[in-house]
C-alpha positions in Angstrom: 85.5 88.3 79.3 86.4 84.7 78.0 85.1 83.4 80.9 82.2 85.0 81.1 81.0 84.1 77.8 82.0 80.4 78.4 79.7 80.2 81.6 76.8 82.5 79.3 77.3 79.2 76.9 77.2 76.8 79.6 73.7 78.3 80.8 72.2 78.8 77.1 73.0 75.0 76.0 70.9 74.4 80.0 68.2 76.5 79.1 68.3 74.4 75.7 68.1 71.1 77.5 65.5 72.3 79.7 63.6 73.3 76.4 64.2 70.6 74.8 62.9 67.9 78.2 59.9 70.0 78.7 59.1 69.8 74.8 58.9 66.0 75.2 57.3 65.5 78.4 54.4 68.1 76.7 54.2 65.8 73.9 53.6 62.8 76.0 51.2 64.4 77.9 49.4 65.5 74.8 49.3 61.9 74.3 47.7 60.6 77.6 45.2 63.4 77.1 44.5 62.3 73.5 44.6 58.5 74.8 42.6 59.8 77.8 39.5 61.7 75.8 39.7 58.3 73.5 38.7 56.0 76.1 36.4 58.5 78.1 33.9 58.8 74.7 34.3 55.0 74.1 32.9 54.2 77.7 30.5 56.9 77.4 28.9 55.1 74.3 29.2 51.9 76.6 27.4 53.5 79.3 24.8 54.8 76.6 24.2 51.0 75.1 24.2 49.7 78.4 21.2 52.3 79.4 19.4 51.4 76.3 19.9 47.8 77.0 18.0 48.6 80.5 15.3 50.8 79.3 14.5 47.7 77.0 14.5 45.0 79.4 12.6 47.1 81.9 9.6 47.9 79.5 9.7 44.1 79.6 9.2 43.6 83.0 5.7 43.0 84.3 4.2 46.0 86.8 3.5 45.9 90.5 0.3 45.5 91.4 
């Protein structure tokens, strides 16, 4: 019976580990997607300025005949 509860130990404080590993790795992948979604609205408003920018220089250009 000693035994048995000794390896039931064994497996909890594995189970525990696990746990605790998969609790940090979803953290730092909360991260990268947080870092990720950061970045993608920054260049968004790039692209958005950099379209603007275009519309305003094309209204510039002279038409075809």
């Amino acid at each position: 019976m000693n035994m048995e509860l000794e390896a039931l130990e064994i497996k909890i404080e594995q189970v525990l580990d696990l746990l605790h590993q998969a609790r940090a790795e979803n953290e730092v992948l909360k991260n990268r997607i947080a870092a990720a979604d950061t970045e993608r609205l920054d260049l968004r408003q790039k692209i958005t300025a950099a379209r603007q920018r275009l519309e305003v220089l094309m209204e510039k250009l002279p038409e075809e005949s």
